[in-house]
C-alpha positions in Angstrom: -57.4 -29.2 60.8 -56.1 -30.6 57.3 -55.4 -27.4 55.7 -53.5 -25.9 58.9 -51.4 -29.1 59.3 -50.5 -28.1 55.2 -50.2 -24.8 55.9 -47.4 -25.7 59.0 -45.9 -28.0 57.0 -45.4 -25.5 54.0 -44.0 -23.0 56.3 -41.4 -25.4 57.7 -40.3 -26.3 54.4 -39.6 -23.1 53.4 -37.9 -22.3 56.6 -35.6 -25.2 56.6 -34.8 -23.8 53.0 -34.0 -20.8 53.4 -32.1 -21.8 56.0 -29.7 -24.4 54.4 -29.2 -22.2 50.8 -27.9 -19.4 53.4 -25.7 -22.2 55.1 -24.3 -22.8 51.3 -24.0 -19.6 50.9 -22.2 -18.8 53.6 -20.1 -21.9 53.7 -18.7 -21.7 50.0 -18.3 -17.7 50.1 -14.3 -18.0 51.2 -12.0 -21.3 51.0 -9.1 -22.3 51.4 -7.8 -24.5 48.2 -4.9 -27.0 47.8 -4.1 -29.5 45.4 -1.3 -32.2 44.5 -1.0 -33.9 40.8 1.7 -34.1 37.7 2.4 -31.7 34.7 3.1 -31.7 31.1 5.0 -29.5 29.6 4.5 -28.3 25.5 7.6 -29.9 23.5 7.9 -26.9 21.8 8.6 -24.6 25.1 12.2 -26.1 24.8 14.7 -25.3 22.7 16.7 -29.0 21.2 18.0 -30.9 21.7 16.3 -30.9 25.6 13.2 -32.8 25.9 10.8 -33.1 29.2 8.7 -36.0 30.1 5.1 -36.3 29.3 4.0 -36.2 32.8 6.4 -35.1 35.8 5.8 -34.7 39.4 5.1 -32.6 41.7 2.6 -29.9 40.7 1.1 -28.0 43.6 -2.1 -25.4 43.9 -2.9 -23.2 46.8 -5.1 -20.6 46.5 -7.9 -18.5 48.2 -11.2 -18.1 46.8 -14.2 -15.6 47.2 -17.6 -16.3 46.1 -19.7 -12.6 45.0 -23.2 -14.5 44.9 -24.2 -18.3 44.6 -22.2 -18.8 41.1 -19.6 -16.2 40.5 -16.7 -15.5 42.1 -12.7 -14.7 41.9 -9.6 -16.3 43.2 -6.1 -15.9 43.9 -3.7 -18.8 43.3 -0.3 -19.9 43.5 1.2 -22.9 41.5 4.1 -24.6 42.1 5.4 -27.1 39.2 8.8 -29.4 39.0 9.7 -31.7 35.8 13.3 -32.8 34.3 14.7 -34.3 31.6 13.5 -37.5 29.1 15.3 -40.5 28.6 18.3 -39.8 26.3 18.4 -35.9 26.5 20.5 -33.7 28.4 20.0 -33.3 32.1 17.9 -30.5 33.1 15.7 -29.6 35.9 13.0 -26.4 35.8 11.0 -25.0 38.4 7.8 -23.2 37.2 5.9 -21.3 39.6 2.8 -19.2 38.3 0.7 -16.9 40.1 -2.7 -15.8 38.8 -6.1 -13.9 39.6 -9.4 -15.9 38.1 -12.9 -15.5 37.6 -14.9 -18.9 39.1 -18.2 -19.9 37.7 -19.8 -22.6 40.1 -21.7 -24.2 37.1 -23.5 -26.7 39.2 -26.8 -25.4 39.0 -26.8 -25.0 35.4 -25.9 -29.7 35.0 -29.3 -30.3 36.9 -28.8 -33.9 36.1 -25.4 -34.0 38.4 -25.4 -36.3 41.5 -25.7 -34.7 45.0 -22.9 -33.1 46.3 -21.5 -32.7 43.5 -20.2 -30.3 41.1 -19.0 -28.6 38.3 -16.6 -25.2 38.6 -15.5 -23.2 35.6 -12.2 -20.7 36.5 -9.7 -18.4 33.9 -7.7 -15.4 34.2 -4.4 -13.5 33.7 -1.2 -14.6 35.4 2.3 -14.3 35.6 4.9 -17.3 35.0 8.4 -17.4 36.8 10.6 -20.2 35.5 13.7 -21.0 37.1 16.6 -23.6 35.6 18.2 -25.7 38.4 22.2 -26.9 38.1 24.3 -26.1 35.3 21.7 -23.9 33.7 20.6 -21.6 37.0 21.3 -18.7 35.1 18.7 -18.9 32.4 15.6 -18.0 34.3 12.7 -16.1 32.9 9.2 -14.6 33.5 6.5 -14.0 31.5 2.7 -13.2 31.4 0.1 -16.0 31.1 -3.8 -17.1 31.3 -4.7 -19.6 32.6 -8.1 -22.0 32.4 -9.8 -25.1 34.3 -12.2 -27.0 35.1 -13.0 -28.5 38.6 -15.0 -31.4 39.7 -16.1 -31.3 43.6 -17.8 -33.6 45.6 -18.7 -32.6 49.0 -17.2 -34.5 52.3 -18.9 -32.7 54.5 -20.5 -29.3 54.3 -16.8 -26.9 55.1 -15.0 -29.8 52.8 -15.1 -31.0 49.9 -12.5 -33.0 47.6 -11.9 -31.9 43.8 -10.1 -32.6 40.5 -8.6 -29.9 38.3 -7.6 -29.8 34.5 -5.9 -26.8 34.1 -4.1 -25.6 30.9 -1.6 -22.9 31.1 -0.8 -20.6 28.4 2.3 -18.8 28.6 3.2 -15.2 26.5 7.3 -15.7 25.9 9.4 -13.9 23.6 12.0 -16.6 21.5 15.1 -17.7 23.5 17.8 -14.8 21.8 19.9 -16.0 21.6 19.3 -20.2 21.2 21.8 -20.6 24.3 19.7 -18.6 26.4 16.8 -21.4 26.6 19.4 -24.4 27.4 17.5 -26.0 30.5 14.4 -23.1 30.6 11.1 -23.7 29.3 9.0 -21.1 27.2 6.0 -22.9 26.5 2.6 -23.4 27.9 1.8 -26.2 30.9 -1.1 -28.8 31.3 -1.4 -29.5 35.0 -3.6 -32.1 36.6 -4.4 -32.2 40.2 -6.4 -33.5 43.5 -7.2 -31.5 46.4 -9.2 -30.4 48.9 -11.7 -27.4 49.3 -12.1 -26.3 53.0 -14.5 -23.3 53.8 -13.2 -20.5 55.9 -16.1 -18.7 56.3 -17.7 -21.4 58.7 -21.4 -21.9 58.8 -23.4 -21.0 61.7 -26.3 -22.8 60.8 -24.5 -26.3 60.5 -24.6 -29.2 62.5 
């Protein structure tokens, strides 16, 4: 009687986990991702005497992302990032939007010691930058090609949501403003963005509660 009652109980153990890594599974393979915080701009991405601030607001995230298997997976992403001049330097506003394609590494598994429900994710890939000078200096907008790297931090809500932080740092491939007058009020450089969001699986689940 001992040995059946361990053999029924075995059986529903593995049942009940099968059951809820396929609800993972299925939950994280497509979301939904957006994500508020501030930028900083590299110094050198300007040409003098204009000057940004250290951290400007608003920088926003939305993107799509599709999970292959447990831990790898791709996403496409738009950012959208404002910031203006520094105390004591001409007045300038820039608008840099990005857009990239990345390859996401759900690292969790690997940082055994992290807490339940949460997480670590790792994501980089090519991009392209679009950088657009507001008042007096509209007509000095750019593009240019970038890559762009992260890091995530997740903790789970609920199991469709969970809330992140992002460090990203955005490296930008930009030719030298020629000539010097052709950079007043644009930006050249590279972009440190950090943000908060939300994660919000649109794959649903059909074994969730």
């Amino acid at each position: 009687m001992l040995t059946r009652f361990k053999i029924i109980c075995l059986f529903g153990f593995i049942v009940f986990g099968f059951t809820t890594t396929k609800a993972q599974i299925e939950t994280s393979r497509w979301k939904a991702l957006i994500a508020l915080g501030v930028n900083s701009p590299s110094q050198d991405g300007f040409v003098k005497p204009f000057e940004a601030n250290g951290l400007n607001f608003p920088t926003i995230n939305l993107g799509v992302q599709h999970m292959f298997n447990k831990q790898m997976g791709a996403k496409l992403d738009f950012g959208y990032n404002r910031f203006e001049q520094a105390e004591n330097t001409p007045e300038f506003k820039v608008n840099y939007s990005r857009i990239n394609a990345q390859f996401v590494y759900d690292a969790s598994p690997d940082f055994t010691f992290l807490p339940y429900g949460t997480g670590i994710v790792f994501h980089a890939g090519p991009g392209y930058s679009m950088i657009k000078p507001l008042n007096d200096y509209g007509d000095n907008k750019i593009s240019y090609l970038n890559v762009m790297a992260g890091t995530e931090f997740h903790y789970a809500l609920s199991r469709t949501v969970s809330a992140y932080f992002d460090a990203s740092y955005i490296l930008g491939f930009s030719d030298e403003f020629e000539p010097v007058s052709t950079g007043y009020g644009s930006f050249n450089g590279n972009l440190l963005t950090f943000t908060v969001g939300v994660a919000v699986s649109l794959s649903g689940c059909a074994t969730c509660n």
